[in-house]
C-alpha positions, -999 to +999 in steps of 0.1 A: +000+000+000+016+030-010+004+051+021+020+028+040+054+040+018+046+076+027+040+066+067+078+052+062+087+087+050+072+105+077+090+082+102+126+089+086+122+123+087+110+123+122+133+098+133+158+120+162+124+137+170+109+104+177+136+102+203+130+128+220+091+121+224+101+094+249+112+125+278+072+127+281+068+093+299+099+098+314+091+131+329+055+115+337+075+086+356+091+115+375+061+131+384+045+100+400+079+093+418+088+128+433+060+151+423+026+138+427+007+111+421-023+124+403-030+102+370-053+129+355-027+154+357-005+129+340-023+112+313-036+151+302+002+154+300+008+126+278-023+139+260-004+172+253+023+152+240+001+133+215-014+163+202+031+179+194+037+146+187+003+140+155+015+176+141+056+169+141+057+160+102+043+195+092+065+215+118+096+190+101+083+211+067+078+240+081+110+242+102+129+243+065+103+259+048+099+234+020+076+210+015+087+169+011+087+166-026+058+137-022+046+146-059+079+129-068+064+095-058+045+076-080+016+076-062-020+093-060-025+123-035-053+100-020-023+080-008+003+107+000-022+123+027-034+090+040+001+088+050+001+116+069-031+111+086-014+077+097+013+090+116-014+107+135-026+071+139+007+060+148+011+088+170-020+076+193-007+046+196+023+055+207+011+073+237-017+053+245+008+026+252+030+052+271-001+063+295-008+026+301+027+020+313+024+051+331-010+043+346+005+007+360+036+025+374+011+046+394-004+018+407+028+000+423+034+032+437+001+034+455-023+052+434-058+049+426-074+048+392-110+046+390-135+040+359-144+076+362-109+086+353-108+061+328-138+073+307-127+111+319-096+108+298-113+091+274-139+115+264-107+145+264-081+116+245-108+114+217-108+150+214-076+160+213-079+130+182-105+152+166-087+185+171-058+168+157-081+162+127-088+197+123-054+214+126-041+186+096-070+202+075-055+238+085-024+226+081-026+213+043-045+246+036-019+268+052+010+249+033+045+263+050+043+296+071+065+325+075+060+329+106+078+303+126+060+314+161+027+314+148+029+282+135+045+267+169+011+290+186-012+265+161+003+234+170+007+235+204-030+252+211-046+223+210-028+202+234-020+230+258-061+232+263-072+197+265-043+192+292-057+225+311-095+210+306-085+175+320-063+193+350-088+219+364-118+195+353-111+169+372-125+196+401-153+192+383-150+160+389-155+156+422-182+185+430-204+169+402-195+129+408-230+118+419-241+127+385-209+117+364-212+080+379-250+077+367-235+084+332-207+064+338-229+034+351-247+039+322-219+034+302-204+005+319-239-013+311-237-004+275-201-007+274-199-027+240-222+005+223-204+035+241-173+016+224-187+017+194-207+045+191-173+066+198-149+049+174-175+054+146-179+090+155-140+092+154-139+077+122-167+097+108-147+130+116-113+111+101-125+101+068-144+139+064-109+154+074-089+130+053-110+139+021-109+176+028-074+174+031-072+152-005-094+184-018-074+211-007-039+190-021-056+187-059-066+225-058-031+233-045-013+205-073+008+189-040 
């Protein structure tokens, strides 16, 4: 599969900062050892992450303001931005296996992670997914920016507010938690549906933002 190919090329050219992602569980192992112990804090942390993390390839092209010549590749633009939209894939795996870790580590060292917390994150994991979505359609619109800053502003906006939301939520949390565990018994009871129901909405939003991006590629010739 030829998106596959361009995947591969998003991985070469990210390959140091791939590296470097790993200081997020590292920092969230330090943290839960010498900081605090609070696993929404953390996994909204690793939730900003995802979010720098989804966006890297286009900050890679914007950093030396030049596009990868993709339209060198015999392939179809269908499968040059599927690609892309699979290193965002990629990219929430990556974390999602990070949190887990992180999640187990917490609970050697003696903290508590309920089901609320668990369907707390999540509801803010799939949107930062969706957000995601959205800046790869302003991102393919925008092409490469002049302004270095601004671009950095776009890409890290996001992430920077779902982790905020999940932080000072979590409040929220525990004022409101009578009525948050009705929903959340309601979901454990329908736990095969709420599964579902989220995953197609997610992959409603991907496909829309997948053949938006394809649009905007043909009118630009990428």
């Amino acid at each position: 599969m030829d998106a596959l190919k361009f995947l591969k090329l998003d991985m070469k050219l990210m390959r140091s900062q791939i590296r470097i992602f790993f200081i997020y569980p590292v920092m969230g192992l330090i943290i839960i050892y010498f900081i605090m112990n609070d696993i929404t804090f953390i996994l909204g942390y690793m939730t900003f992450g995802f979010a720098i993390m989804a966006t890297t390839p286009f900050s890679i092209e914007n950093t030396k303001h030049k596009r990868v010549f993709y339209f060198t590749l015999p392939a179809r633009i269908e499968s040059m931005v599927l690609g892309r939209f699979l290193t965002l894939i990629f990219a929430m795996v990556f974390f999602a296996v990070m949190s887990m870790i992180l999640v187990v580590l917490s609970l050697i060292k003696g903290g508590t992670v309920t089901n609320l917390q668990i369907f707390y994150y999540s509801i803010f994991a799939s949107a930062s997914f969706i957000l995601c979505l959205f800046q790869y359609i302003l991102f393919f619109e925008l092409g490469v920016m002049k302004s270095q800053q601004f671009f950095v502003i776009i890409q890290m906006l996001p992430g920077m507010v779902i982790w905020l939301s999940m932080s000072f939520g979590s409040k929220y949390i525990l004022q409101n938690q009578d009525r948050l565990t009705l929903l959340l018994d309601y979901g454990r009871r329908h736990i095969i549906g709420a599964v579902m129901a989220e995953i197609l909405f997610m992959g409603v939003i991907f496909y829309i933002s997948y053949r938006i991006s394809c649009q905007i590629c043909r009118e630009k010739e990428f």
